[in-house]
C-alpha positions in Angstrom: 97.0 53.7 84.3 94.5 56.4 83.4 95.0 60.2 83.5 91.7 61.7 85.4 90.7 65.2 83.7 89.0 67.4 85.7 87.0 70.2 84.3 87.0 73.7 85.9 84.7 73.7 88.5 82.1 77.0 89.7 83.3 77.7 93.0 80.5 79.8 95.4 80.8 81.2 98.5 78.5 81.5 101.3 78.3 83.1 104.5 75.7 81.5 106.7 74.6 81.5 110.4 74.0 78.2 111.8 70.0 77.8 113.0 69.1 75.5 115.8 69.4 71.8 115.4 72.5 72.7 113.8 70.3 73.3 110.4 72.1 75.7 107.2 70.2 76.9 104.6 70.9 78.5 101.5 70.3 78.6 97.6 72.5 77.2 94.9 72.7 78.2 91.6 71.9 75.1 90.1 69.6 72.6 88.8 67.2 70.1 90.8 69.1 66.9 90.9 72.8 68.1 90.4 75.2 66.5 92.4 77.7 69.1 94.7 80.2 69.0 96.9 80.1 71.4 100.1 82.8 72.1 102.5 81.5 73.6 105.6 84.7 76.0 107.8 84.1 77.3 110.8 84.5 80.8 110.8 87.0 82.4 113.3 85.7 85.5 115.5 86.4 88.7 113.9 89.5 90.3 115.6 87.7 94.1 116.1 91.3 95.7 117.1 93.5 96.7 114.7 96.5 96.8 116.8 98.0 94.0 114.8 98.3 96.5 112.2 99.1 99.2 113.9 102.0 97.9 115.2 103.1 96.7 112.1 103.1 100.2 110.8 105.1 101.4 113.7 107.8 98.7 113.2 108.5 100.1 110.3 109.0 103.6 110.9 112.6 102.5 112.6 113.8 102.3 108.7 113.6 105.7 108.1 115.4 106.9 111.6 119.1 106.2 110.3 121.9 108.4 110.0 122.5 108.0 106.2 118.7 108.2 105.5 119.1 112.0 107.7 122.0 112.9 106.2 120.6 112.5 102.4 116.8 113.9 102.8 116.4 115.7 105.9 117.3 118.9 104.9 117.6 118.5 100.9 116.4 120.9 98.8 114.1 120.8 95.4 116.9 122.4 92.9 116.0 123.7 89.1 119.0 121.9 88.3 118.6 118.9 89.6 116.9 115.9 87.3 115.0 114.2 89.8 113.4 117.3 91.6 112.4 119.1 88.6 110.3 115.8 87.5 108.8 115.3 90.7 108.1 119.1 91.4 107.2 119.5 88.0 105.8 123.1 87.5 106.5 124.3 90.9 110.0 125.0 90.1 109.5 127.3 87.2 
């Protein structure tokens, strides 16, 4: 049994609006006479409302409302002496 080897292959894509009789038009980048393969996918409505992501945003606020998260960050304060202020504040601390 044979091994098929397929060559990488240009992949274009096209955004189109259907004309009547159900016609699409558009130009490829290729010769007269080549032989191509087109898949046609309907495109879904654009969803205008980005509640989907707000919400996501908001979900995940709830992480940073815990006790321990309070407890270590809510009222820290940037020390001289302390390794990971000093490289975050940098020359503020001087």
């Amino acid at each position: 049994m044979g091994v098929a080897v397929h060559s990488p292959q240009p992949t274009i894509k096209y955004e189109v609006e259907v004309r009547e009789q159900g016609r699409v038009e558009f130009h490829v980048p290729f010769a007269p006479g080549a032989r191509i393969v087109v898949f046609v996918i309907r495109e879904e409505p654009v969803q205008e409302s980005f509640t989907d992501l707000v919400a996501a945003a908001e979900s995940s606020l709830a992480f940073w409302g815990n006790p321990l998260d309070d407890e270590d960050w809510n009222h820290a304060e940037a020390r001289r002496d302390c390794p990971h202020s000093r490289a975050f504040y940098g020359s503020y601390l001087q």
